[in-house]
C-alpha positions as CSV (number, residue, x, y, z in Angstrom):
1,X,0.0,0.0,0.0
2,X,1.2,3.7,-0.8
3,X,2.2,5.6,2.3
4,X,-0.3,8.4,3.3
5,X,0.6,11.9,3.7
6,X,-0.7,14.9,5.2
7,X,-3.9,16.4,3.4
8,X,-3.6,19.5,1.4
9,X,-3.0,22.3,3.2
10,X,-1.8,20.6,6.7
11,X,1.9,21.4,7.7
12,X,4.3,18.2,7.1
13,X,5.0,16.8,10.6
14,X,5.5,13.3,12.2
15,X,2.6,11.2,12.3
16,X,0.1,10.7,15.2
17,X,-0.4,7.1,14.3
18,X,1.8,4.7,12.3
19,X,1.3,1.3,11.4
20,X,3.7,-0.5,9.6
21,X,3.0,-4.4,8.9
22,X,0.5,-4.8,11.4
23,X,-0.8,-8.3,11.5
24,X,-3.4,-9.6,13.9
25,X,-4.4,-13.3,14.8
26,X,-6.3,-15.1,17.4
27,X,-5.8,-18.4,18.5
28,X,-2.3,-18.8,18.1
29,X,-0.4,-21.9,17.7
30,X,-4.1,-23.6,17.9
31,X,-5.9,-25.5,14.6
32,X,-8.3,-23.1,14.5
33,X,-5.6,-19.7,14.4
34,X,-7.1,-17.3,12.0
35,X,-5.1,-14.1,11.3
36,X,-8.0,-11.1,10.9
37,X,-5.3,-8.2,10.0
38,X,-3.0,-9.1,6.7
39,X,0.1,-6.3,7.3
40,X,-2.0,-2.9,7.6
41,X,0.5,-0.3,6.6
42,X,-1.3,3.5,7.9
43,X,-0.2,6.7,8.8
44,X,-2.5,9.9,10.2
45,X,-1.1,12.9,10.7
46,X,-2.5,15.8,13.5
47,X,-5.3,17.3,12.0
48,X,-6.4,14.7,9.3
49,X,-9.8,13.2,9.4
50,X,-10.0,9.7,8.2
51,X,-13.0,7.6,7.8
52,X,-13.0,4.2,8.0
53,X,-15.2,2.2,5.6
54,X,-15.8,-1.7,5.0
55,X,-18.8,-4.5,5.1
56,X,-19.5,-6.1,8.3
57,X,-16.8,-8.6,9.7
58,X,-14.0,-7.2,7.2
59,X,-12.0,-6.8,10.7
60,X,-12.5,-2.8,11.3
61,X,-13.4,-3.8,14.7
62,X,-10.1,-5.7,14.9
63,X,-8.2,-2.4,13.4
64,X,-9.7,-0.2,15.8
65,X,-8.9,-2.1,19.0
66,X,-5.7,-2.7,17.6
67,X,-4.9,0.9,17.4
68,X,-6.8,1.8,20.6
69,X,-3.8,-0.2,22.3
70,X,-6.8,-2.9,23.3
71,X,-5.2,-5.8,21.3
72,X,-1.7,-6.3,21.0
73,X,-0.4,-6.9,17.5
74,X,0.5,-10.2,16.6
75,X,3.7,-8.7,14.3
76,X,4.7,-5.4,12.6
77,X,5.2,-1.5,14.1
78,X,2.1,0.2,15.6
79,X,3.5,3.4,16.8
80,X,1.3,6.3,18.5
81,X,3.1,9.6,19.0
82,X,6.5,8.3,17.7
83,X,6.1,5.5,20.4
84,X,6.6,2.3,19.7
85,X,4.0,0.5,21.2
86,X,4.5,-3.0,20.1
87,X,7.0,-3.6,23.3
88,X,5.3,-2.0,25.8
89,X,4.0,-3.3,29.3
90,X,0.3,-3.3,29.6
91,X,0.7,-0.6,32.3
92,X,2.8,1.5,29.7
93,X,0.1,0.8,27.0
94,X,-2.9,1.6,29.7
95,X,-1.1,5.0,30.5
96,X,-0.6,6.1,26.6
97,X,-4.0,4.9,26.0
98,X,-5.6,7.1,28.8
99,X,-3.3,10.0,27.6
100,X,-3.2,9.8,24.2
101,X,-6.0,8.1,22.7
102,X,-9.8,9.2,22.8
103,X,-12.7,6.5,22.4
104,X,-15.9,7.8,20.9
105,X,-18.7,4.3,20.2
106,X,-22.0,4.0,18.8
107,X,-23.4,3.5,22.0
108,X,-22.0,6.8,24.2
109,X,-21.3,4.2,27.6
110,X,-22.1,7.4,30.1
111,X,-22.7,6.8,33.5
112,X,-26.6,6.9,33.9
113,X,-26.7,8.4,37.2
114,X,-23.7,10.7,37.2
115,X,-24.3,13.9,35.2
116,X,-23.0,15.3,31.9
117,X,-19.9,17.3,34.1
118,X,-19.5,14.2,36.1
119,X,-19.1,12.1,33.1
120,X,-16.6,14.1,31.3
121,X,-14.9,14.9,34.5
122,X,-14.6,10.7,35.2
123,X,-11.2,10.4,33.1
124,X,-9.5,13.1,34.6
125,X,-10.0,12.0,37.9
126,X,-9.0,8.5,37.0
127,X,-5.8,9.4,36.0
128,X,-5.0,11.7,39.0
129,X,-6.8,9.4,41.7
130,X,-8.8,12.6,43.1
131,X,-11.3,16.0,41.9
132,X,-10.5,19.4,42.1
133,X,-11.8,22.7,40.3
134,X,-9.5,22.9,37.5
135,X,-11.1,19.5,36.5
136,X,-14.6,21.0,37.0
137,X,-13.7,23.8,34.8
138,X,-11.9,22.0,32.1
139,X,-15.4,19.8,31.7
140,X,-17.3,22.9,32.3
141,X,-15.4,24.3,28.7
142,X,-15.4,21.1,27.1
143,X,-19.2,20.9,27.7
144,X,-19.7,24.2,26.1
145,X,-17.8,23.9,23.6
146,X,-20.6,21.1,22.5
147,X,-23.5,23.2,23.5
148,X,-24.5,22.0,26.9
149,X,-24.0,24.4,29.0
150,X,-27.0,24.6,30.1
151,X,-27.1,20.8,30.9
152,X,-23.8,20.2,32.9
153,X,-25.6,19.3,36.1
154,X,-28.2,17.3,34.3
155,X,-28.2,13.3,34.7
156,X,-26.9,11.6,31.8
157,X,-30.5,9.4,31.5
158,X,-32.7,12.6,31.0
159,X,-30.5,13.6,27.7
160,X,-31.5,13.3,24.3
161,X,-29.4,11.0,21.9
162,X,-27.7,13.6,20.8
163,X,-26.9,15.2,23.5
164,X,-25.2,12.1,25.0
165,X,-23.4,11.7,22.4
166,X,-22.2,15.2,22.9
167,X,-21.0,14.4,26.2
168,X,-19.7,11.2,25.0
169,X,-17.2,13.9,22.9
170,X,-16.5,15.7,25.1
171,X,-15.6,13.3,27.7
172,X,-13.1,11.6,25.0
173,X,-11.5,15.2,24.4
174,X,-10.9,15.6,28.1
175,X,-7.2,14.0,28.3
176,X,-6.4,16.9,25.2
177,X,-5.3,13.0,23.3
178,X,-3.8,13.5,19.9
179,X,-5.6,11.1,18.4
180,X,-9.7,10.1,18.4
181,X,-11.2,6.4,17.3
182,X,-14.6,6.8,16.9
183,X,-16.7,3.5,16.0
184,X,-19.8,4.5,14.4
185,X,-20.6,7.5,16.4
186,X,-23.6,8.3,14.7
187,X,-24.8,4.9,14.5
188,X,-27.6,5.4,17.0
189,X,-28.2,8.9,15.6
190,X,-30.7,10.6,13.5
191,X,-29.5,12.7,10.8
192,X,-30.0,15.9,12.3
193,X,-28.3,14.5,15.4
194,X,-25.6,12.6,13.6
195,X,-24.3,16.0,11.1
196,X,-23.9,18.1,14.8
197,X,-21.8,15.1,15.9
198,X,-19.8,14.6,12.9
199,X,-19.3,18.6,13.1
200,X,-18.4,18.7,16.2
201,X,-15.4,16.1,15.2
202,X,-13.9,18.0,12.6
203,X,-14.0,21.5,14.3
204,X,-11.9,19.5,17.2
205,X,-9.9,17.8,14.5
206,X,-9.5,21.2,12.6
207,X,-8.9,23.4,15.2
208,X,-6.8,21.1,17.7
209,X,-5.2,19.6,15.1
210,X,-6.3,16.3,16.4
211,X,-6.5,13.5,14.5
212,X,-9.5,11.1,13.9
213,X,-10.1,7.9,13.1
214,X,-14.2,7.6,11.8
215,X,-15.8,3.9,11.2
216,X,-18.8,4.8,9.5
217,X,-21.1,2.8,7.4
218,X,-22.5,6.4,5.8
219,X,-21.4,7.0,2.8
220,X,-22.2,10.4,3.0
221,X,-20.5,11.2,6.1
222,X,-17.2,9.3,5.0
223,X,-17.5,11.6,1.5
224,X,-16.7,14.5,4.0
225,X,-13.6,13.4,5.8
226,X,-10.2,14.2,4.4
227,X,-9.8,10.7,2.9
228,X,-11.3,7.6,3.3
229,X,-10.2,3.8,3.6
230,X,-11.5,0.9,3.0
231,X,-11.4,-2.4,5.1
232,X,-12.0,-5.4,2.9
233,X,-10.8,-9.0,4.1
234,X,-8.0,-7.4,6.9
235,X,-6.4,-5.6,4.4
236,X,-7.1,-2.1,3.4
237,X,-7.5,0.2,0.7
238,X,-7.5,4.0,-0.2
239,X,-10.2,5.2,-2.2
């Protein structure tokens, strides 16, 4: 596969994620070992919006929790930041994960009875093992910055779809990661609901130069990243 570069306009700088040769099997040294990823080669660079594309069971799950740092790579270079990953404990791999990498699913996974501030506050406090204001206010900004001011005390079960998802964002953008994997974001969405999401995305790719990786099943949506792959059979394609 061709190397990737930076889409027009962007800067030329190192890539946020780099995947060079990236297999993935399951089941190892068993009869039934089956290798999903065939030697993914992939770069993104900060502030490049990629959508993800591919029929069901074509292995974009596998991809994704591969580069989420989930799944370890059965062989090749899966590098995040200029970090080699491929060699790192799990606690080294949970710490980059929770510092550099934001999750965004179909489903938003909030807390039902903790609300929107709460939610988005939950993976700062995780990392530092307590609360304080500068937390509150940094989930305060984020959850403006989505358009729920007005809901930051509210309880994550009396929001719209949307509006979770929102806070789902937001949440994900908390840690300031350089890169987002969002799987099917907008899955669950209506359209009205699903365009302010997928907005929201690119203005925080755009302006924080954050970069995304979108699995999306809309062809629509994936006609408006920067450029799109393909995942057919664990191996993928530009388009």
């Amino acid at each position: 596969m061709k190397v990737t570069r930076p889409s027009q306009g962007l800067p030329a700088s190192n890539p946020i994620l780099d995947l060079i040769g990236i297999r993935k099997s399951f089941n190892v040294g068993q009869p039934n070992e089956i290798e999903i990823l065939h030697g993914i080669n992939l770069q993104l660079f900060p502030g490049e919006f990629c959508a993800v594309t591919g029929p069901s069971g074509s292995g974009k799950s596998t991809l994704l929790n591969t580069v989420g740092l989930l799944d370890r790579p059965t062989s090749g270079t899966l590098k995040i930041c200029q970090q080699e990953t491929t060699l790192l404990s799990d606690a080294d791999l949970t710490d980059l994960r929770g510092h550099q990498i934001g999750f965004v699913f179909q489903y938003h996974h909030l807390l039902s009875a903790f609300s929107a501030i709460e939610n988005v506050m939950m993976p700062m406090v995780a990392d530092a093992g307590f609360s304080n204001k500068a937390m509150r206010e940094r989930a305060a900004q984020l959850l403006g910055s989505v358009g729920l001011t007005p809901w930051l005390d509210a309880p994550a079960s009396r929001l719209s779809g949307g509006q979770q998802q929102r806070v789902a964002v937001a949440r994900a953008l908390a840690m300031k990661p350089a890169l987002i994997l969002a799987d099917e974001p907008t899955g669950n969405l209506d359209s009205k609901s699903a365009d302010a999401v997928f907005e929201l995305l690119q203005s925080v790719c755009r302006d924080q130069g954050t970069a995304v990786l979108f699995v999306t099943h809309n062809p629509l949506l994936s006609a408006r990243c920067d450029k799109t792959i393909e995942v057919v059979d664990g191996t993928i394609f530009d388009l």
